[in-house]
N, C-alpha and C positions, 0 to 999 in steps of 0.2 A: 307215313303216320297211319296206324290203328281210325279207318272210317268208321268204326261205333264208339271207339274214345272221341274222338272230333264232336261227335255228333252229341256226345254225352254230356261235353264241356260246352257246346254250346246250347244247348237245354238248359243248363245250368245256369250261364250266365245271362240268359233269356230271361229264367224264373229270376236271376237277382234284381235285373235290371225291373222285371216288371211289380217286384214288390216294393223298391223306391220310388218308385211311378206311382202305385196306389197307396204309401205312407205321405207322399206330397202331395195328392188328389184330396186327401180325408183333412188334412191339415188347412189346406185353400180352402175345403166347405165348412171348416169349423168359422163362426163369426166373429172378428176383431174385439168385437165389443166384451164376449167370453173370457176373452183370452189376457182383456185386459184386468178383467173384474177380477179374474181367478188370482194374478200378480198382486194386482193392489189387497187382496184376501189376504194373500200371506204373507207381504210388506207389514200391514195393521197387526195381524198375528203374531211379528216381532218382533214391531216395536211397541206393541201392548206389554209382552211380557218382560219387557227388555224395562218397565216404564212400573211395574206394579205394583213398586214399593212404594211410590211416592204420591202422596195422595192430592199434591195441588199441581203436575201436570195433567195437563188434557190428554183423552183418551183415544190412542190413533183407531180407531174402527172404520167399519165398513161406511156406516152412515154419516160418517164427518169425510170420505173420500168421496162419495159417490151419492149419496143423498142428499135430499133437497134440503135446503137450509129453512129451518122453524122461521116464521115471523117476529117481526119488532113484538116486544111487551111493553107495557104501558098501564100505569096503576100506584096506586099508593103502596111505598115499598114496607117492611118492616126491615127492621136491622137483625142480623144475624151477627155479623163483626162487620172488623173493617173493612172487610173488601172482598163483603158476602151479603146479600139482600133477599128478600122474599116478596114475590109480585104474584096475587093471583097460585097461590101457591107452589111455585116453580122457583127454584132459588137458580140466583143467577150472580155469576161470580166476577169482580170486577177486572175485564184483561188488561194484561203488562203493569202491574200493581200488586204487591204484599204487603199486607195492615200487621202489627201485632197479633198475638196468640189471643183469644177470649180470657185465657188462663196466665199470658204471660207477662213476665213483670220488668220495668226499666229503673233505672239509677237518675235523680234528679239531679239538678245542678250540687247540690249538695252532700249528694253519696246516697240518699237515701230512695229505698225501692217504692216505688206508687206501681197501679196495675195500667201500665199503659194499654195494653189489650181494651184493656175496657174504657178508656179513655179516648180510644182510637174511635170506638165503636159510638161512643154520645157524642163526639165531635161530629163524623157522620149524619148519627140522627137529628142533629140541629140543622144540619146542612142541608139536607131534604125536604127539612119541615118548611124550611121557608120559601119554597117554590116547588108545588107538587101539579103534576105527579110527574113518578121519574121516568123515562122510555130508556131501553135498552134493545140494541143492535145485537143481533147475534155475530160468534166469531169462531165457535167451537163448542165443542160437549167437552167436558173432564170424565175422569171415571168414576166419580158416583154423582154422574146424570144432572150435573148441574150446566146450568146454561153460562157459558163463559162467553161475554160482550162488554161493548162498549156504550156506557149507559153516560144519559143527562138530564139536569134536571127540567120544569118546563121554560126557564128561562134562557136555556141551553148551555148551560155552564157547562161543562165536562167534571163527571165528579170523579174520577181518577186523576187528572188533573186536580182539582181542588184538594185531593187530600194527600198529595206527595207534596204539594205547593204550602202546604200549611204543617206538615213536617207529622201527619199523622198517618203516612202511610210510606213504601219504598217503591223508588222504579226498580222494576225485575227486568233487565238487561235479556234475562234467558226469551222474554217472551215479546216484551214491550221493543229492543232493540235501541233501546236507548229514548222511547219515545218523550221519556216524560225526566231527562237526565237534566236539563235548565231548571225546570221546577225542580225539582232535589236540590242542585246548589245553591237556589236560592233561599232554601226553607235549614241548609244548614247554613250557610252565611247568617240569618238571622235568627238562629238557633230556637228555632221553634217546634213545637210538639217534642217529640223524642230524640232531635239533634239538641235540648239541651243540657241532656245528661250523655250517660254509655247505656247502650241498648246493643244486643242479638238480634242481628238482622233475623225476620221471621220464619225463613228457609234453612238457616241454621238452628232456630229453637227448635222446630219442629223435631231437625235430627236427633237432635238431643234427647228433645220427650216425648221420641215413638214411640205410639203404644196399639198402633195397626188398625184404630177407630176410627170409623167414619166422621164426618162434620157432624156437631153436635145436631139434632132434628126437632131443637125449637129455638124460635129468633131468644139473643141474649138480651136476657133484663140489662136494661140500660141504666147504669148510676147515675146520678144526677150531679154535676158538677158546681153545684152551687150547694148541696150536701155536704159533699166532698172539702169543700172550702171554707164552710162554715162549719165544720164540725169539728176543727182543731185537733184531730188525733194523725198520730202518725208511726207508719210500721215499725221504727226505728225509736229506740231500741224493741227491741220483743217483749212481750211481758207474758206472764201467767193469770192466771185466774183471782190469785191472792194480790195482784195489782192492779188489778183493773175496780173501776170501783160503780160502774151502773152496766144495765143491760144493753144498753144502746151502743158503748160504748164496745162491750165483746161483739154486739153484732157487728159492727164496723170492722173493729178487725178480722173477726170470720168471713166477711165479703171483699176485702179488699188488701189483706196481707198476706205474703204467697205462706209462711207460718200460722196465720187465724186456724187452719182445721184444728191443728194441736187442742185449741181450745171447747172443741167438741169429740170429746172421746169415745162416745159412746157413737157417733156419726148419724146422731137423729136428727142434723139440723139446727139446736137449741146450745149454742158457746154458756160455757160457763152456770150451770146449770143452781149454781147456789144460788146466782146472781136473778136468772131467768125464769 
């Protein structure tokens, strides 16, 4: 054999061998800790984007893998919805639980639609008023920055439990894992809140009436349920303006029948305007 070929090939495989040596040298001094942050980066980066449409999953980030978890809150809440609250100005969303829409509406025993959203939402507000204030556990961020935990009042009741257990709210299987599936059965066996009509579970409404908007950004005025039952009206059947016969009554239907805007056409606010 050619002794400058030999020597050439082994030069050669000298230089390969030693640039494997110094790509495993550089890699051993790179630190674990890097190497894990930079994975978990672009884990969160696809399952953020994989997640973007849906605005009541949590948001896989950086800061819910690798950050320090925020402290318990503790404060008088206000209501947002059902299984949305405001403490100290931080809203903080109730986990493994789906309340009603603000906006959306259910079927009573008798076929007839009332605005269970907002039903969901004063049942809630009674719930808290009578043992305040409420503390909440952290458990996650969502993706518009609301704190998802598990909150109780100061008597320690669990109010995601209280409100699946009184049938004004759903366990969500996706998050909860079934935590709160006894209380559901028990709150349809005795058909209470929204088991006693037909209702759209509230992960199905939503699909329905995307419209790619953030949580509304002020807690929802709360109807008053002894209003609500003393006022005698009801959505069914619809009426017009030429049936209706005082102003109190258009305003009813304009706060609380998914058809009332009809009744303000000009959208100032003011139903029925002969009337008002």
């Amino acid at each position: 054999m050619n002794r400058s070929r030999y020597d050439n090939r082994s030069d050669q495989w000298r230089k390969r061998i030693g640039a494997r040596r110094s790509r495993a040298q550089r890699w051993a001094s790179v630190p674990l800790r890097l190497i894990l942050v930079t994975a978990a980066a672009a884990g969160a980066l696809a399952a953020q984007t994989a997640f973007q449409h849906n605005d009541s999953l949590p948001e896989f980030n950086l800061s819910n893998l690798l950050g320090p978890k925020p402290a318990s809150i503790a404060g008088v809440a206000s209501v947002v919805d059902g299984d949305t609250i405001e403490i100290h100005g931080q809203r903080i969303r109730f986990n493994g639980i789906d309340a009603p829409e603000s906006k959306q509406y259910c079927d009573d025993a008798k076929g007839f639609e009332y605005p269970c959203g907002r039903r969901s939402a004063e049942a809630l507000d009674a719930f808290l008023a009578a043992s305040r204030p409420v503390q909440c556990t952290f458990v996650t961020w969502d993706r518009y920055h609301r704190f998802v935990g598990d909150c109780r009042r100061a008597d320690g009741a669990s109010v995601a439990a209280w409100m699946v257990e009184h049938g004004q709210a759903l366990d969500w299987p996706r998050y909860s894992h079934g935590a709160y599936a006894e209380q559901q059965a028990q709150a349809e066996a005795a058909k209470l809140g929204i088991w006693v009509g037909a209702f759209q579970a509230p992960w199905e409404w939503r699909v329905e009436h995307a419209d790619n908007a953030p949580p509304s950004s002020q807690p929802l005025g709360i109807i008053s349920r002894r209003q609500v039952a003393q006022s005698g009206y009801s959505c069914e059947p619809r009426r017009t303006c030429s049936q209706i016969s005082s102003c109190d009554e258009a305003n009813w239907y304009l706060q609380n029948c998914s058809w009332g805007g009809k009744l303000d056409r000009d959208k100032d606010g003011i139903p029925c305007e002969s009337l008002c």
